[in-house]
C-alpha positions in Angstrom: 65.8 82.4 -27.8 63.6 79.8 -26.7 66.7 76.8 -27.1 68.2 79.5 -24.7 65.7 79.5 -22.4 65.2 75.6 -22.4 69.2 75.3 -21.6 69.1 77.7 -19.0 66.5 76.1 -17.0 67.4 72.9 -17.9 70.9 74.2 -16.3 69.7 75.5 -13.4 67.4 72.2 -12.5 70.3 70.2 -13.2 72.3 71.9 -10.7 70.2 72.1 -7.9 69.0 69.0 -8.4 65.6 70.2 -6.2 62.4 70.6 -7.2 61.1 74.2 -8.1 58.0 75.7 -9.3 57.9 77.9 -12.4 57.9 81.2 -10.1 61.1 80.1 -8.8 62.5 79.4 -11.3 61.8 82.6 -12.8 63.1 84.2 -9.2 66.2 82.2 -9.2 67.6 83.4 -12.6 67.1 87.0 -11.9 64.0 87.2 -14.8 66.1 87.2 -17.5 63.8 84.8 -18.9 59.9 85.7 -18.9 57.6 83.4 -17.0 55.4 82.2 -19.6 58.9 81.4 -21.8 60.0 79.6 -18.6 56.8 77.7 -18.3 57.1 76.9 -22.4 60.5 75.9 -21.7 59.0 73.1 -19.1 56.6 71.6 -20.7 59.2 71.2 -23.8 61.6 69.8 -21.2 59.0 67.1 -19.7 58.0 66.1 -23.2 61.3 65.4 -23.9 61.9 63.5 -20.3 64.4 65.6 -18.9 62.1 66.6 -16.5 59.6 65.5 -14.6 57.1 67.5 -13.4 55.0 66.9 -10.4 51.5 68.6 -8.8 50.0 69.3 -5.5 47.1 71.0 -5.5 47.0 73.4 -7.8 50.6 73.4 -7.6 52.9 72.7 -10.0 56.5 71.7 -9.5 59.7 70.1 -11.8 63.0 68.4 -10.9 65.5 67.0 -13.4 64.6 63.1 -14.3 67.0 61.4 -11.5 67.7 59.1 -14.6 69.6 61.2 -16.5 72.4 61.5 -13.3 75.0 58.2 -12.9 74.1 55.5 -10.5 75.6 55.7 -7.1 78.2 52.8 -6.8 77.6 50.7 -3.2 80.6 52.4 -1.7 79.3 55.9 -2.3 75.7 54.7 -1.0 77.5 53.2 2.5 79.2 56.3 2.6 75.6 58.4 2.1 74.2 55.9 5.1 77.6 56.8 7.2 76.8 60.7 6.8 73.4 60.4 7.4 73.8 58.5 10.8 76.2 61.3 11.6 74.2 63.8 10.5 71.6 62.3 12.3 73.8 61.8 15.9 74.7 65.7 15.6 70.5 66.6 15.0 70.1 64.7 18.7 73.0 66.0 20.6 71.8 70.0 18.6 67.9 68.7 19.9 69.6 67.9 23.4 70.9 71.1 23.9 68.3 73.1 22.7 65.8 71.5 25.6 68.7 72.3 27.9 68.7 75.7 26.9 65.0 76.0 27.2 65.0 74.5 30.6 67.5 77.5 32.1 65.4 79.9 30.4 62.4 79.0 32.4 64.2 78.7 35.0 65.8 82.1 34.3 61.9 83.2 33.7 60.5 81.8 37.0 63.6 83.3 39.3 63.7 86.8 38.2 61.1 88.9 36.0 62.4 91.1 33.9 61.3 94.4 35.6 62.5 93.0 39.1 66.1 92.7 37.2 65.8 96.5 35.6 64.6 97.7 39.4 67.9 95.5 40.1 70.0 97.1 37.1 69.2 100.6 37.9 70.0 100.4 41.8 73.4 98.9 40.7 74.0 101.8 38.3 73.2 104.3 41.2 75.3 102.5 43.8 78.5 102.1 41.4 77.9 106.1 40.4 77.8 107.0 43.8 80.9 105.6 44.8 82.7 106.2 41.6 82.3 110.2 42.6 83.2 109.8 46.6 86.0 107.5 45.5 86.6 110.5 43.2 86.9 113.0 46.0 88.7 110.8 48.6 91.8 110.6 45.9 91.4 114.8 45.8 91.4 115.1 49.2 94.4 112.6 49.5 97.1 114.8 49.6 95.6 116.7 52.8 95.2 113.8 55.2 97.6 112.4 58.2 98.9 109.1 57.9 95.8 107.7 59.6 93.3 109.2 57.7 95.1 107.9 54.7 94.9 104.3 55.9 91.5 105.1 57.1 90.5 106.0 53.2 92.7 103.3 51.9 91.1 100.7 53.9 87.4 102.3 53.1 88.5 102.5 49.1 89.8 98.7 49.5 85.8 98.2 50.5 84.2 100.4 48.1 86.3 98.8 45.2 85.2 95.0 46.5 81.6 96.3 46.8 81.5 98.1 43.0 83.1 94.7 41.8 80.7 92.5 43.4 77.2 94.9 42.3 79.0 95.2 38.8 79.2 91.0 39.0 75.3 91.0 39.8 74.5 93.6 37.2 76.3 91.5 34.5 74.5 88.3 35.5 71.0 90.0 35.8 71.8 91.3 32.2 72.6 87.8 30.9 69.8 85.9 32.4 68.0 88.6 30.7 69.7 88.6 27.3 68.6 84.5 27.3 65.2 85.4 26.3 65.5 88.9 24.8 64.7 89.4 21.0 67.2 92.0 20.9 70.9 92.3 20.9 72.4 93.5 24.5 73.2 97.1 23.7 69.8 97.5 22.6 68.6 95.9 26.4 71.6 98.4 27.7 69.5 101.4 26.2 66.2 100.1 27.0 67.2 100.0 30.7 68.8 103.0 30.9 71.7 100.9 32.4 75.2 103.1 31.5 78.3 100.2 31.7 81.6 101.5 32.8 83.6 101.9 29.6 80.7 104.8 28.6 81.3 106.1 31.6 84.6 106.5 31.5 85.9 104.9 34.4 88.0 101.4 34.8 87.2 99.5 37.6 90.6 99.3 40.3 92.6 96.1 40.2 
């Protein structure tokens, strides 16, 4: 049991190649092994040299003797360097970005406050509800109108439609400046509102 033990671990370490302490280990391969055979294990494994074992503190922690792996050949180390300035490039352009996204956000913060955009939200909500039923009743009462008062609620529709479109515009950018710097995802913002979208509602907003 214990050569079992010492193989697993020494398997594991090997793999990873990273250094552990003895309660991760343990963690790592599911306790199959106890900790105290894990720890015996080690301290067979450093006395033999296939492991070193390192401490800070009061803490303990191994990783396979690099020794016992081949030595990199000077075309696989150029190619290490390579990778790491590219890796490194793509950690400045990620660094870049992330300060660009911080600046909007403040900006974001600093333009609207989030209960100015729900007061916002909410009156958009109203407005689109309230047309949603006249334009509602207009189409009802289409069939009883003169020619006029058709192009009369034609032209008026034409206006509502460009006014929904333009408040449903607003409402969608207020919701992703918001969404920027909220924790959540959007439908839970949706909820928290109170802010109903048009698909919930069951209408589809006129071409």
């Amino acid at each position: 049991m214990a050569d079992k033990t010492s193989s697993s671990v020494f398997k594991y370490l090997h793999d990873q190649n990273r250094p552990y302490s003895v309660t991760d280990i343990h963690m790592n391969l599911h306790k199959e092994y106890g900790k105290t055979a894990v720890q015996k294990s080690l301290d067979a494994l450093v006395e033999e040299k296939k492991v070193m074992e390192k401490v800070y503190g009061k803490q303990k922690v191994y990783v396979v003797n690099q020794e016992l792996f081949p030595k990199a050949e000077e075309a696989e180390i150029k190619g290490m360097d390579a990778k790491i300035a590219e890796l490194t490039a793509q950690l400045a352009e990620e660094a870049a970005a992330a300060r660009e996204l911080e600046a909007r956000l403040k900006a974001t913060t600093n333009s609207l406050t989030s209960e100015q955009a729900k007061r916002e939200l909410k009156q958009c909500e109203q407005d689109v509800a309230s047309r949603t039923e006249k334009l509602a009743a207009l189409k009802r009462l289409s069939d009883n109108v003169t020619a006029e008062e058709r192009r009369r609620v034609q032209e008026r529709h034409r206006r509502l439609v460009t006014e929904w479109r333009k408040r449903k515009r607003i409402a969608t950018d207020i919701v992703d400046a918001i969404m920027e710097g909220y924790p959540k995802k959007k439908k839970d913002l949706l909820e928290e509102i109170g802010l109903e979208t048009d698909e919930e509602a069951g209408v589809t907003l006129p071409k």
